[in-house]
Every structure is written in structure tokens, then in C-alpha cells.
C-alpha positions in Angstrom: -19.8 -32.2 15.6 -19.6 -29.4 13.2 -17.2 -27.8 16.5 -15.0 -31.0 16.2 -14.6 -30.7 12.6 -13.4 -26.9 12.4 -11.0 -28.3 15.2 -9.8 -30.9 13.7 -9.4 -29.1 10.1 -7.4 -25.9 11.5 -5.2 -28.8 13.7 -4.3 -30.4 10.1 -4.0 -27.0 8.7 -1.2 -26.1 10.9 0.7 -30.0 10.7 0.4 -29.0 7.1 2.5 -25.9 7.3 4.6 -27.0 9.9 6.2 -29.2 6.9 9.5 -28.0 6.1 9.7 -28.6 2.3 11.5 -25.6 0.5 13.1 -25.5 -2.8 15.5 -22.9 -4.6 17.4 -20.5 -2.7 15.5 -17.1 -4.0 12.1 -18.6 -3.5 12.5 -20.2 -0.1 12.9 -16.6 1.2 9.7 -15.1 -0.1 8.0 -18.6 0.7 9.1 -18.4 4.2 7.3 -14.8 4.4 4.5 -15.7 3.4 4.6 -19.4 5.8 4.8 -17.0 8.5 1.7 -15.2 8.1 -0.2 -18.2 7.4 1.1 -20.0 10.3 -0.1 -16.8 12.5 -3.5 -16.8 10.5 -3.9 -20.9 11.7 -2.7 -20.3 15.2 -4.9 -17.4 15.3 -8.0 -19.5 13.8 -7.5 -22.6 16.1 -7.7 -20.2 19.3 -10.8 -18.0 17.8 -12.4 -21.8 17.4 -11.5 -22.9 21.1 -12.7 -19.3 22.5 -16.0 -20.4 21.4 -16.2 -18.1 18.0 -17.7 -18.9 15.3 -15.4 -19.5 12.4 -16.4 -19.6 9.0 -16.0 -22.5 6.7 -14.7 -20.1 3.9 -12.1 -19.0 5.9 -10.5 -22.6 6.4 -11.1 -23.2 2.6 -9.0 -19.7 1.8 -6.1 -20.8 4.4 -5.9 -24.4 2.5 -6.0 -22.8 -0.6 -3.3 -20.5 0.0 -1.0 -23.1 1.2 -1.6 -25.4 -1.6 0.0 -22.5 -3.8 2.7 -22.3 -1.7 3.5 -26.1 -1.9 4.1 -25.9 -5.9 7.1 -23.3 -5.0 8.7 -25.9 -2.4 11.1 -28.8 -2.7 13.4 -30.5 -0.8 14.6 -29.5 2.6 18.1 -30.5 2.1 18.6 -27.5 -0.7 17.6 -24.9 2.2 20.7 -23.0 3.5 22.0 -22.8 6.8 20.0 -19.5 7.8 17.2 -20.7 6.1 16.7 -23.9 7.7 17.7 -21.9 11.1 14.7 -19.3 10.2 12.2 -22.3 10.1 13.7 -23.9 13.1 12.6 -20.4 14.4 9.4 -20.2 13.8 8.7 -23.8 14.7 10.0 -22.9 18.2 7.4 -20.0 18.0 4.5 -22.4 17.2 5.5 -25.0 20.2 5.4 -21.8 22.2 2.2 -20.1 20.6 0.6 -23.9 21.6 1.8 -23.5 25.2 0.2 -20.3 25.5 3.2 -17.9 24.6 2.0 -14.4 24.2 4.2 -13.0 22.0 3.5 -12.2 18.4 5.5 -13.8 15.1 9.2 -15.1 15.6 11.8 -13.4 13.6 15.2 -14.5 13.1 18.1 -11.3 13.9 19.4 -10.2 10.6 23.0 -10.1 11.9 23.1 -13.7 11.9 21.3 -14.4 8.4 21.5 -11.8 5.9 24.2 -14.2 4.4 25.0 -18.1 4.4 28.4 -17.3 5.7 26.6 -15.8 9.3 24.4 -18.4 9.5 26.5 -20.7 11.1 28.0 -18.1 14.3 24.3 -18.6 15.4 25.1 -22.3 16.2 28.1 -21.1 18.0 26.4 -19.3 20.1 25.5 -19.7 23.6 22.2 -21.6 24.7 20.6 -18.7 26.1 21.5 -16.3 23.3 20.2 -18.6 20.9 17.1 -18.9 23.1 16.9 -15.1 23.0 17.2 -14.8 19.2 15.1 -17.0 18.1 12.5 -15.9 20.3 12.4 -12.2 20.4 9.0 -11.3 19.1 8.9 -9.2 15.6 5.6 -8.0 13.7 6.0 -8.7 10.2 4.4 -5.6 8.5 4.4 -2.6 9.8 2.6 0.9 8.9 4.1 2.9 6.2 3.7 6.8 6.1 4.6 8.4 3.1 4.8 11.9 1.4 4.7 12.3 -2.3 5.3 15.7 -4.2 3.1 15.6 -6.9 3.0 17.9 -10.7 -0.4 18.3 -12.5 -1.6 19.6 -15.5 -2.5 20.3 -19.1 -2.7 23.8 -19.7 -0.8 24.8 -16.4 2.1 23.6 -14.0 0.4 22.2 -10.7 2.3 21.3 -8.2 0.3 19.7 -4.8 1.4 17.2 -1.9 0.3 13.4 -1.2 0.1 12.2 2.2 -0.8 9.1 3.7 -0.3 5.8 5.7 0.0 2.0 4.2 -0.6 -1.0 5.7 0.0 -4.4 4.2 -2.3 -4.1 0.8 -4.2 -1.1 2.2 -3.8 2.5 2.8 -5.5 6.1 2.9 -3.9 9.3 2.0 -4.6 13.2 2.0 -3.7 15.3 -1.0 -4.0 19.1 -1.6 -2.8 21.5 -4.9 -2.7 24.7 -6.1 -1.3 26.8 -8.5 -1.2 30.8 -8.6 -2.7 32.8 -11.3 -6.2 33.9 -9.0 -7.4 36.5 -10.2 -10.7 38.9 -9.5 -12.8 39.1 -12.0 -15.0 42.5 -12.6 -17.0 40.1 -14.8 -17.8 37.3 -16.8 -17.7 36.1 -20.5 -18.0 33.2 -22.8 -15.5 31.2 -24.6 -16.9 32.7 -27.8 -16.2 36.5 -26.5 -19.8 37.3 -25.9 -20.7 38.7 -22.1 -24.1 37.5 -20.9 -25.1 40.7 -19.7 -24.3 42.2 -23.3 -21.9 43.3 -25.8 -18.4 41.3 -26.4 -14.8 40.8 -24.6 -11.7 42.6 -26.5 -8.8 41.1 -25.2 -5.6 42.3 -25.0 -4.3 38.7 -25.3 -3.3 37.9 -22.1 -4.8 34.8 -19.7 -4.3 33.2 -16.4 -5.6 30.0 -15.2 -5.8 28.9 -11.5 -6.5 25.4 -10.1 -7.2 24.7 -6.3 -8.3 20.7 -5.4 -8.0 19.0 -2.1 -9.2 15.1 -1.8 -8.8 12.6 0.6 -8.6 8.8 -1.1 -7.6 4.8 -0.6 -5.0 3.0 -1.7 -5.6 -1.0 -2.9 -1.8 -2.8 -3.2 -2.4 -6.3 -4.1 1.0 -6.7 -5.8 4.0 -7.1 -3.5 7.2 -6.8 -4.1 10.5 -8.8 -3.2 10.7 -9.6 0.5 7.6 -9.6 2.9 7.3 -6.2 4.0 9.3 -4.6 0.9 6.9 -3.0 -1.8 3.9 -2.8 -3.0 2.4 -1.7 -5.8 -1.6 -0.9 -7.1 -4.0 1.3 -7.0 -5.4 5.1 -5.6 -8.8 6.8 -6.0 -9.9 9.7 -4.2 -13.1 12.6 -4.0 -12.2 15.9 -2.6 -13.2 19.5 -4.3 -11.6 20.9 -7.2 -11.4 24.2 -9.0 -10.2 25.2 -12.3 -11.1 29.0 -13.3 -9.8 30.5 -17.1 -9.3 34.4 -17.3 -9.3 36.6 -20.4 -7.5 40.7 -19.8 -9.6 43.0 -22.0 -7.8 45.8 -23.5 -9.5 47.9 -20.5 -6.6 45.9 -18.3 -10.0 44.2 -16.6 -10.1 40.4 -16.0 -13.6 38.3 -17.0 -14.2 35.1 -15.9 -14.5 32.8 -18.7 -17.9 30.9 -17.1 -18.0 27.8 -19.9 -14.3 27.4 -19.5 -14.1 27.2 -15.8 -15.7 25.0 -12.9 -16.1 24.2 -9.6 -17.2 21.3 -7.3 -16.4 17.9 -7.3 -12.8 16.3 -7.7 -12.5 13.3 -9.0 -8.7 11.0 -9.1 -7.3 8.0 -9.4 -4.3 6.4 -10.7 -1.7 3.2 -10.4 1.1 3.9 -7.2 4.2 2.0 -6.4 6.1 1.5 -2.8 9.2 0.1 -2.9 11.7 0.3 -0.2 12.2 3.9 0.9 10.7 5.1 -2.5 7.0 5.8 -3.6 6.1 6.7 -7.3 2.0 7.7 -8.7 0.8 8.6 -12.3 -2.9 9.0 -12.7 -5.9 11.7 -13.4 -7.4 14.2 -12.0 -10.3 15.6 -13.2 -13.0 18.5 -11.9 -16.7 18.0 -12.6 -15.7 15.1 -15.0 -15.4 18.2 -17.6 -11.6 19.2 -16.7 -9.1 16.6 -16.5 -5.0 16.9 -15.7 -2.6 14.4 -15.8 -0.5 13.5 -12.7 3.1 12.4 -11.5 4.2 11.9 -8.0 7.2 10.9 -6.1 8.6 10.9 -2.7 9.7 8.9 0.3 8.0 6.2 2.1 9.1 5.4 5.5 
């Protein structure tokens, strides 16, 4: 019984979505995204239910929940334009053919014939089989992302590091690494108040140098997109790794101490808010070593 139900509920499901009501021209776009992801997500839960697998009575609830949001954005089908109306008529021929047993993945509509209401209507004057052919040819809608950033650290020095990574949908993982020069070896070490542990006091001669060295590895959340399905996204990063931030003091002997109390190694800790959008990725967040050095940092590169 409980089998017949799940059946039955993902069969309404899909009827539900398969109802082509649609309202203002720069909604209908983004609600047409999102209808074909949903309408994959009830294909897909109807077979997993015929197959035999268990399906979870919280993922039905989430489905119907989702579409009732999308009903308060829709109207009335006769304010849907000629390509928009022809996109739907797409993906309903994908859903009679998904029921037949069609293997192929989400319908997409060619872009050449709808990027404007003007095209729309040379894909009527078409031939049969080349309509058959467009509106059929298979198209995933999200795709993976790799992305490189160039990124610029720092409070008391420039630190300039890389970002790179791979997003997909509202998830993603990255690689990042920095380092800036001013290493220097130390013949000993000191305290931030001049003293030397071993004895005595520093004299400087006034100069410094400070070097930082981090590398990290991290996740990206994105629940915010932006514009059309597979457009931007925009969220947030986190990431552990090592990280190393080392003060030096010259003496007037032209030797280098270590300044222990003002320098430390070990775990790197960062995180920040990041933004995709189109070809374009943008970060600004912390960074911080032992949770007792932290730097500022922007990013910005190329997502592809």
C-alpha cells in the first residue's frame, strides 16, 4: 500500500509540473530553469520507486514544496512568448519520451532559435525532422566550473597567493597556496620586548622583514544563484591548510633574530563570502594562523 502511495504521489507530482502556467516575461525564464530540474528530480523519483528503492517520504514533501513556490511566480500561459511557450513544448516532449523509456538526459531548446522573440518563430518554419532534432537533442543543465583566482593578503605585508578549484551547482572545493619573500635565517631569537632568552638584549639597527607561507585546501557552499540557471552563484568558502608568519629584527651586528612571540607556525585557518558570475569570480575573507595572526583577503579571476 505504502508502494502504491509513493507511486501515486510522484505520478501527481509530475501532472502537477507538467502544468504550463507562466506569468511575466523575466520570471518565466528563471521559472522554466528551475521546472526543468524539478521535472528531472520527479522523473528520476518515479523510476527509483518502480526499480524497487526505497524512497523517502521527505523527499516527496521537499519536491511538493518546491513546486508550490514556484506556482506563486506563474500566471497565465497566454503571456508566455513564442520561444517560451516553444521551450516548454520542449521539455514536455522530453517527459513523453523520459515515460517511454528515452535515455537521454534534460531537453534543451537551441539558443539560435530563442535567445529572442523575433527567432522564435523560424523554429515553426522549420522542417519536421529538424524540429524533431532540436527539441530533442539532450543538454545537461549545470555543468562543472573550474576556476583560478589571484588572491592579495595582508596587514603588515603584501601577500600575494593563488585559488584553485572546481564548482558544481551550489557546491565546490578549491586549493590555495601563498607566499611572500622576506625569509630570512635567523642566528637567533628574541622577544618583542628586546630581551633574548638565552640573555642579554637585541640592539637593532631598525630594520625588519616579515615572511608568510600558508597552503589550505577548503569548500565552497553557493546557495544564492544568480540570473539564469547555470549563470552565478554566490556564498561561502572555508578552508584548513598550514600557515606561517615569522617577524625579524637586524641588530646593529647586521645579524637577524627571530622574534619568537611575534611569529607562528601551524594551523591555517580561512574563510570568507565568494561570488561566480558568468566568466568572473570575486572572494574577500580572513585568513588567520594559529587564531593569533590574522590577514585580510581579496581575490579575483576567471571562472570557466
Amino acid at each position: 500500500m505504502r508502494f502504491r502511495f509513493k507511486i501515486l504521489m510522484i505520478c501527481s507530482l509530475i501532472l502537477w509540473v507538467c502544468v504550463p502556467v507562466y506569468s511575466q516575461t523575466g520570471t518565466v525564464d528563471r521559472a522554466l530553469d528551475e521546472y526543468e530540474s524539478l521535472l528531472v528530480e520527479a522523473v528520476s523519483l518515479k523510476r527509483r520507486s518502480l526499480a524497487g528503492e526505497s524512497v523517502l517520504q521527505y523527499e516527496l514533501y521537499n519536491l511538493a514544496g518546491r513546486l508550490s513556490a514556484i506556482r506563486k511566480t506563474l500566471g497565465s500561459s497566454t503571456k508566455m512568448t513564442g520561444s517560451q511557450k516553444a521551450h516548454m513544448a520542449a521539455l514536455l516532449k522530453w517527459y513523453d519520451m523520459a515515460e517511454k523509456g528515452y535515455p537521454g538526459t534534460i531537453v534543451w531548446v537551441d539558443p539560435l532559435y530563442f535567445n529572442h522573440d523575433t527567432r522564435a518563430a523560424s523554429w515553426f518554419q522549420q522542417p519536421e525532422t529538424v524540429r524533431e532534432s532540436l527539441v530533442c537533442s539532450p543538454r545537461k543543465p549545470y555543468r562543472w566550473h573550474p576556476f583560478a583566482e589571484i588572491r592579495l593578503a595582508g596587514f603588515d605585508a603584501a601577500i600575494p597567493g593563488i585559488r584553485l578549484g572546481v564548482t558544481y551547482q551550489k557546491w565546490g572545493g578549491y586549493l590555495a597556496a601563498q607566499m611572500t619573500g622576506g625569509r630570512k635565517t635567523a642566528d637567533y631569537t628574541c622577544l618583542s620586548d628586546g630581551r633574548i632568552p638565552s640573555g642579554g638584549a637585541i640592539y637593532t639597527s631598525g630594520e625588519r622583514a616579515v615572511f608568510h607561507f600558508g597552503v589550505s585546501a577548503g569548500a565552497l557552499y553557493l546557495p544564492l544563484r544568480l540570473g539564469g540557471l547555470d549563470t552565478g552563484r554566490a556564498g561561502l568558502y572555508a578552508g584548513l591548510g598550514y600557515g606561517q608568519r615569522d617577524l625579524y629584527w637586524q641588530d646593529i651586528e647586521s645579524r637577524w633574530a627571530r622574534v619568537s612571540d611575534r611569529s607562528w607556525r601551524g594551523l591555517g585557518v580561512e574563510a570568507g563570502a565568494i561570488l561566480f558570475y558568468k566568466a568572473l569570480c570575486a572572494s574577500l575573507g580572513l585568513h588567520t594562523v594559529r587564531f593569533s595572526h590574522a590577514d585580510f583577503e581579496v581575490g579575483i579571476g576567471v571562472r570557466l
